[in-house]
N, C-alpha and C positions, 0 to 999 in steps of 0.2 A: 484838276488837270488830267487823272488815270482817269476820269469818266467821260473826257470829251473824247482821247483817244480808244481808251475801250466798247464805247457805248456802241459801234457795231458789232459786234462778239460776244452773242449770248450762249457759246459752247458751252457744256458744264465739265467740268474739271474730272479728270479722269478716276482721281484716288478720291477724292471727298466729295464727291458731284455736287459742288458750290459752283455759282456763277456769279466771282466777286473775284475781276481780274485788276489788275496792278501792272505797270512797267516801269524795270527797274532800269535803272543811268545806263546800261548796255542795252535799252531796249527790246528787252524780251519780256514778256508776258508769264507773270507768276501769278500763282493764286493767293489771294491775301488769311484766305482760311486755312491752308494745310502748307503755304509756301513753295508750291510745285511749280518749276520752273519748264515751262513748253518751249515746242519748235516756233511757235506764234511771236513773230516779231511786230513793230508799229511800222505800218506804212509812210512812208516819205515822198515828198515831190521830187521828182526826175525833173531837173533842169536842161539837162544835156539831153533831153528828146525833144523834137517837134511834135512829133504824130502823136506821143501818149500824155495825156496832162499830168496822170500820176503812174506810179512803177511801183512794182513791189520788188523788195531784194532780199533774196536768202538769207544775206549773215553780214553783218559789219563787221569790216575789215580797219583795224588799226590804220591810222593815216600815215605815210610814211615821214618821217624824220628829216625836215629839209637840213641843205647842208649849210645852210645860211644863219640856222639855229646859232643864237649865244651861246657858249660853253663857257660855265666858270671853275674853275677846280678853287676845292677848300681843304685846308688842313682842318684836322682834326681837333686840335689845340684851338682854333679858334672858335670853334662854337664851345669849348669847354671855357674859355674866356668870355665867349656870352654870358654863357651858365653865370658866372661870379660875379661878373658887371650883377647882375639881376638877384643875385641871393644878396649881394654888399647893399644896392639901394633898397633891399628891404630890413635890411639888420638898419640901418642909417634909419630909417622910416618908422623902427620902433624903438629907436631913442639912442644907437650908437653914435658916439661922435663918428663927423666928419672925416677923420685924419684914417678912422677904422680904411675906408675905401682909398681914397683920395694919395695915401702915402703907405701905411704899413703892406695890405692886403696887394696893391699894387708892386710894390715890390718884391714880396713872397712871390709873386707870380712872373715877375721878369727875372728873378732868380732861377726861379725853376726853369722856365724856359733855356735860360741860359745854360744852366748847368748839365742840362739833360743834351744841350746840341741844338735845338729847337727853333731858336732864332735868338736874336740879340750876340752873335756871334760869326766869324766871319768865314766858317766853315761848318755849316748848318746840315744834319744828317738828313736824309730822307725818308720821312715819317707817314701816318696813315692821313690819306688825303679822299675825298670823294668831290665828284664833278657833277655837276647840275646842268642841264638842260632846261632855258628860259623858256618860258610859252611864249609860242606867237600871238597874232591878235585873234586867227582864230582857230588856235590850240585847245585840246582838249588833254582829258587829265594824262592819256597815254604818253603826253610829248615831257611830262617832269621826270620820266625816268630816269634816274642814276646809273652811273657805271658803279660797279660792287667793289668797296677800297678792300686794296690789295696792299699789304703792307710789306716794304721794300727791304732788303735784307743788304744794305750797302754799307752796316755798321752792325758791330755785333751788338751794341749796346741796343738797337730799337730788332736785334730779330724776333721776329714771332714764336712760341714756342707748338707744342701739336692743338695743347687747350685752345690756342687762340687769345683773342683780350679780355681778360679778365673781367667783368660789369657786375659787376655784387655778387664778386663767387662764382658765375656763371659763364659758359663761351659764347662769347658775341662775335665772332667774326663773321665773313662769309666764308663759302666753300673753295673761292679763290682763292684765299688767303691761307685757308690751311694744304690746300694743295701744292701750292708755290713752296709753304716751309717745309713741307715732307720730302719733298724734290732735293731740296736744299741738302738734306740729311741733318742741317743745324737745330737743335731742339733747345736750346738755354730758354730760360725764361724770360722775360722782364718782367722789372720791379718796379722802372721809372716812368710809366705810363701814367696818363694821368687818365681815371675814371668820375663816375658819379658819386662816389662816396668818396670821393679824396677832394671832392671839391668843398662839403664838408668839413673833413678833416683841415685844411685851408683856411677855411674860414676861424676854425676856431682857432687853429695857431695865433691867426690874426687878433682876434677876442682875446687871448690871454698876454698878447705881446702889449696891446693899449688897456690890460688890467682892466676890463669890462666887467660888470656883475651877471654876466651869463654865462653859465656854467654848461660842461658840455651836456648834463639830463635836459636843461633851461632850451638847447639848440635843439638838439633833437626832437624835443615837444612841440619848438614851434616849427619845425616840419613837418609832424606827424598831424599839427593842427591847421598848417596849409598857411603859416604867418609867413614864412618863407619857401620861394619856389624850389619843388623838388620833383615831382609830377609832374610827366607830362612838356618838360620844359622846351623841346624840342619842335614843339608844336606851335610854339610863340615864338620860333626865327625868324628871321624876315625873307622876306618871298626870294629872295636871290639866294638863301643856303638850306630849302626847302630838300629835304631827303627824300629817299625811294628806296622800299627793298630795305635789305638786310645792315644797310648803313645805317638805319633808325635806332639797331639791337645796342648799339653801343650807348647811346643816350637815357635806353627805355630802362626803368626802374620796374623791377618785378615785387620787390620789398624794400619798407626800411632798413637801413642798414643799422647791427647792434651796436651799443657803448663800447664792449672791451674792443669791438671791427675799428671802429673812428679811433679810436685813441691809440689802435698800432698803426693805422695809417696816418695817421699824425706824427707819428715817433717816427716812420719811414722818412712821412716829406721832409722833415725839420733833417735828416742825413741828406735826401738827395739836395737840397736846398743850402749845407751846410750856413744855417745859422749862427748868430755867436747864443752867448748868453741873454736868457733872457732878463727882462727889467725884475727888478728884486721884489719879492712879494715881501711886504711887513705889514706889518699890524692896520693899518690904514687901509690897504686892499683889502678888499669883498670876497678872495681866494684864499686867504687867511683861514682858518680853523677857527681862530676868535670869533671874528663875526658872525661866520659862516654857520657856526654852530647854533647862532641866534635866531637866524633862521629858520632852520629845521624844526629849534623848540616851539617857536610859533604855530609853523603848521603842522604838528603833530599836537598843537594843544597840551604841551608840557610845561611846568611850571618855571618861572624864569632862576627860584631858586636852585634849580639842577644846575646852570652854568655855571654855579661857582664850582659844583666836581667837575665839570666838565674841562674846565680852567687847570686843575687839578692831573686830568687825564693828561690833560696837551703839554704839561711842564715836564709832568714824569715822564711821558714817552720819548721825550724829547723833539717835538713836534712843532716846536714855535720858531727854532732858527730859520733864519733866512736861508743859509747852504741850505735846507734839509726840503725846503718849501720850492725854492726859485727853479727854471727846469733848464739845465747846460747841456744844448746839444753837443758841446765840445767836448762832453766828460767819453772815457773808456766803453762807458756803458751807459749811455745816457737812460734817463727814468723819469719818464711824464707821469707824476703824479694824478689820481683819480680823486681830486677837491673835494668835491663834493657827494664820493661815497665813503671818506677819509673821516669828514664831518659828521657823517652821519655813524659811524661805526663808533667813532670817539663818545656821540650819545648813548649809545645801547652799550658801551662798556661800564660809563659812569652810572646807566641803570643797574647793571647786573651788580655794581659792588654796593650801590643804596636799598636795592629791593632784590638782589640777588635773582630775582626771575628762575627758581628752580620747581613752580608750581606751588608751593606751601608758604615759604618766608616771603613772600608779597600778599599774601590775602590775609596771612598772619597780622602784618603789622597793617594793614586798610582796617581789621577789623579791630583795631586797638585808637586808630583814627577816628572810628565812624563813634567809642565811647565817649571821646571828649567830644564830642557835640558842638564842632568847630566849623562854621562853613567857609575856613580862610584855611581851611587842614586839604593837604592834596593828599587824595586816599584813590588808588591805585585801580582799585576795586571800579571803583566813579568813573575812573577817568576811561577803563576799557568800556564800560557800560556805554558810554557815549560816542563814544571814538568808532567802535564795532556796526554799529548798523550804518553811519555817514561811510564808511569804507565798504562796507555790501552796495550800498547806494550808488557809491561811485565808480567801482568794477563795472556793475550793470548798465551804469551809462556810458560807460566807456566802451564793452562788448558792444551795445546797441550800434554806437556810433563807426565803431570798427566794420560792423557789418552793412553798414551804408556805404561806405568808402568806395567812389568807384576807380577802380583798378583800369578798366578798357580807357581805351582811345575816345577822341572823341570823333576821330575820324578813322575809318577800319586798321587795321596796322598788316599790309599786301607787303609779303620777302617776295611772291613768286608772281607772273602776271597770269599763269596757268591757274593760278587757283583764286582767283581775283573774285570768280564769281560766283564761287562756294564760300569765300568769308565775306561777300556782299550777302548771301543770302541767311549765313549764318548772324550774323548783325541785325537784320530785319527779320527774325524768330527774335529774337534778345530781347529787342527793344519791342516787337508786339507781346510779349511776355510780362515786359516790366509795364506796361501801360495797362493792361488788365487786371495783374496785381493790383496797381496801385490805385484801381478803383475800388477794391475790397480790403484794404489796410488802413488802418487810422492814419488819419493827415496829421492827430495831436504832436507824435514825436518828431517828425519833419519842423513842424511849426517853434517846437523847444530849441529843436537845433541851430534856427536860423537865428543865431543871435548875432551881437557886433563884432567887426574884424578886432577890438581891441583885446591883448594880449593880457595878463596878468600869471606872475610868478608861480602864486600858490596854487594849490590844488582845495583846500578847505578856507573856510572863512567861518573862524570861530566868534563869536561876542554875543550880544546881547539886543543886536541891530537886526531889522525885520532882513530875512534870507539868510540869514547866517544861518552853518551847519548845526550849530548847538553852541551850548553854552564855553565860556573862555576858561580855563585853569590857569591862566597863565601867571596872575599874582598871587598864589597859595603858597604858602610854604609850607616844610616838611617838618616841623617839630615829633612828628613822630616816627620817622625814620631814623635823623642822627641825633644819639645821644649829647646832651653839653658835656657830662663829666668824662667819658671814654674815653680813655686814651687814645683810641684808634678813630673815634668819632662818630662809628658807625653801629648802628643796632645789630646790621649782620658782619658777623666776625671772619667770616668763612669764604674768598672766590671758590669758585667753580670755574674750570674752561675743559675743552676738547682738549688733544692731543696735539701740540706746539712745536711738533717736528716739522723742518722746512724739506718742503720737495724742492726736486731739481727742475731747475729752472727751462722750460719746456720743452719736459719731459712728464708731466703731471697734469691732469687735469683736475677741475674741482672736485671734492671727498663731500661737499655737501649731500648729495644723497643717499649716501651712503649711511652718514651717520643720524642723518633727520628723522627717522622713528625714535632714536634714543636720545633726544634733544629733547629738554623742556618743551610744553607745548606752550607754556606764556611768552618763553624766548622765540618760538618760531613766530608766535604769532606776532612779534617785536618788529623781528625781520620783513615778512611780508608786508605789514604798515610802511614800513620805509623804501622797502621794493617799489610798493606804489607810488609812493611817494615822488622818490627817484625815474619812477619806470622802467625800471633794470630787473634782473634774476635775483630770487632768494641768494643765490649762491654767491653772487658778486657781494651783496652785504655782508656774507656771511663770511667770505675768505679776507675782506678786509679787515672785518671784526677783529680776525685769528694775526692778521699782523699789527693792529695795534696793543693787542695783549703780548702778540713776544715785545714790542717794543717796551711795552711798559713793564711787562714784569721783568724783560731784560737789565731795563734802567736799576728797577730798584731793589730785585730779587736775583741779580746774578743768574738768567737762568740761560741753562744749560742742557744737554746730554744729561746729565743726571737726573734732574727736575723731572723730566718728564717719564725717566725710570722710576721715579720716586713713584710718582702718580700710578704707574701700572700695579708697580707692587700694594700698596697701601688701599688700591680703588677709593681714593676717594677725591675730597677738594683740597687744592692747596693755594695757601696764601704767606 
């Protein structure tokens, strides 16, 4: 099509002297070599002359905006209800029941509405709203321009603060909007907006309210793996709530949002939403510690003999009751448990007290394993040996795949119409860049990646079946770890923990790196398998870790202020 209009124009280009023109959707004439955009526009027929058959004209001028135009104005809140319609039928799609959308998730959301002002109420505040402009039949892309939402200050509950709306951390508003609350002189924040990571947070209320086996690491993965709409979502409205401009920023995702981010916006909405109690977690649910813990041993390739310390851990800590499980928005201080970094810490403590994990006392008793000449013996030794390279493996595939991710638009993302034709031009370097590439990069890893939309749990796939990661530990016992006649039971006599002082509650931030050079190096590397695992920070496993040890040596060792005096003075371990 650029060569029927081009092909009388053999000029050569001023900065690269190529003569390889291109015209772009404003019709002007760029060079396809160096991108150099000239005064050379495409000739047009003059309809509106007799005497000339064709005209040439200096500059396209936007067509003006009849007044006949459709106008729709939208709240805000309802493309954030799109959004959930569309994350619910995809959680529904990989196996959640029905009632997940249909009745809980629906309700959490006409609560919140309700409770925020929003609608479902018969004095409804004035919240952020933008207006759309229909195309005609022969409208062009200038005629869907938006008015820029200005966020109304008729309630103090929805005023805007200077930030603007918060969108993952970041200000989204426009310059409308913050100009209007400056005036105001009102700066309060809000709390009760709803964004793209609370839609999220939403969902998973919803997940743990019908007791679903998806945990929130479980949610997160399958956004970050594209099973559920998160990217992008904006772009799949329907033509009547189609945005423009700086109204886009509020939908647009710049990153994932982290686990401890979801889980206090969760603990938010469940207050703005005032919840009651939620349904009782017991032994039967999948958010249980019992179960849960069964899992993790799998996919870390641990033998199913640990569960029974593990069992052990959860009775002493006192970790099994249902008050201590279930999550009551109604309580003083309500506390949304972290399921499934809880599980996973409760493993790495019943390690540290069977193999101690202090660099010596585990390779100690693997090399006491590997004498009896047992291939039913779990020797510790083996098990890192194994475990260690499928974890390098899966990093690097995961980095690879990180770095494919595409971030852009798929259509330009225009705040200004002034600069409309500097990131049209900037888009087309982009994508003449990635198409040159990707004539000199291997197509192999594209080809790995495209595999099927279906989901699965784990992260490794241990056994003895062609494509599994390596070999299964999983029915070995430990005869050479716990003694039969010991009193205590255990080959090692001796815990080890950090410093079991509780900080103030935020007012502290995580001490993990702090103390991570003087940490075991088998311990950390414990951590980081299950960071993976999880997809969370070293740190988050590691501060859990340190509350299920006060819990448990609180149960069963009275521990105290002194305890951990005891520990400075003595430097050593205490059990």
């Amino acid at each position: 099509m650029d060569e029927q209009i081009t092909g009388g124009y053999s000029e050569p280009c001023g900065q690269c002297a190529a003569v390889d023109w291109g015209v772009s959707d404003e019709g002007q004439f760029f060079c396809k070599s160096c991108h150099n955009v000239i005064e050379k526009i495409r000739e047009v027929e003059d309809v509106t002359s007799l005497h000339h058959k064709q005209g040439r004209i200096s500059m396209i001028r936007k067509p003006k905006k009849k007044k006949d135009d459709a106008e729709r104005e939208w709240m805000v809140c309802e493309g954030f209800q799109f959004i959930l319609k569309h994350q619910a039928k995809a959680l529904v799609s990989l196996g959640v029941c029905m009632k997940f959308e249909t009745e809980v998730l629906w309700n959490f959301w006409k609560r919140y509405l309700q409770n925020t002002r929003q609608a479902f109420t018969e004095n409804p505040v004035s919240t952020a709203s933008f207006k759309v402009f229909m195309k005609s039949q022969s409208g062009s892309e200038s005629d869907t321009q938006s008015q820029q939402s200005c966020y109304s200050e008729a309630s103090s509950d929805t005023e805007m603060s200077a930030s603007g709306l918060s969108v993952d951390g970041r200000s989204a508003v426009s310059s409308e909007s913050l100009h209007s609350s400056s005036q105001s002189g009102r700066r309060k924040k809000v709390s009760n907006l709803m964004s793209m990571p609370r839609t999220l947070a939403m969902c998973y209320l919803a997940l743990l309210w019908v007791r679903e086996a998806i945990t929130l690491t479980d949610l997160l993965r399958m956004v970050a793996e594209g099973h559920i709409p998160y990217l992008h979502l904006h772009e799949t409205f329907p033509a009547e709530m189609r945005m423009f401009g700086k109204d886009v920023q509020i939908f647009r995702v710049l990153y994932f949002p982290s686990y401890s981010f979801i889980r206090k916006e969760a603990l938010i909405l469940a207050k703005i939403m005032k919840l009651p109690s939620f349904p009782t977690i017991s032994q039967d649910c999948l958010f249980h510690p019992v179960p849960l813990t069964v899992r993790y041993l799998l996919e870390a390739n641990l033998p199913d003999a640990l569960h029974v310390w593990v069992q052990k851990v959860i009775t002493g800590a006192g970790m099994d009751s249902e008050s201590f499980l279930t999550f009551d928005p109604t309580n003083r201080k309500p506390h949304l448990l972290s399921y499934d970094i809880q599980a996973v810490a409760v493993i790495i403590v019943a390690m540290k007290l069977l193999f101690k994990l202090d660099d010596h006392v585990e390779w100690k008793l693997s090399n006491e394993a590997a004498k009896k000449k047992k291939n039913n013996v779990f020797r510790l030794e083996r098990w890192f040996n194994i475990v260690q390279p499928v974890l390098e493996q899966a990093r690097l595939k995961e980095e690879q795949e990180e770095a494919r991710r595409q971030w852009n638009f798929a259509n330009p993302f225009i705040t200004d119409l002034k600069r409309k034709s500097l990131v049209l031009k900037k888009r087309r370097v982009t994508d003449h860049l990635q198409q040159r590439f990707q004539k000199f990069a291997d197509p192999a890893p594209e080809q790995s990646t495209s595999t099927t939309n279906s989901h699965t749990s784990f992260r490794f796939s241990w056994g003895e079946e062609e494509g599994s990661d390596g070999p299964s530990m999983f029915n070995q016992h430990l005869t050479s770890t716990v003694k039969e006649k010991a009193v205590s039971g255990l080959a090692n006599q001796k815990y080890w923990h950090p410093e079991l002082r509780m900080c103030q509650e935020n007012k502290c931030t995580s001490h993990f790196s702090k103390f991570e050079p003087s940490l075991p190096r088998m311990y950390v590397w414990v951590l980081d398998l299950f960071s993976y695992i999880l997809g969370i920070h070293q740190s988050d496993v590691y501060e859990e870790v340190l509350n299920v040890e006060r819990r448990f040596l609180k149960q069963n060792y009275q521990l105290d202020s002194r305890l951990t005096s005891y520990r400075k003075k003595k430097k050593g371990p205490i059990l």
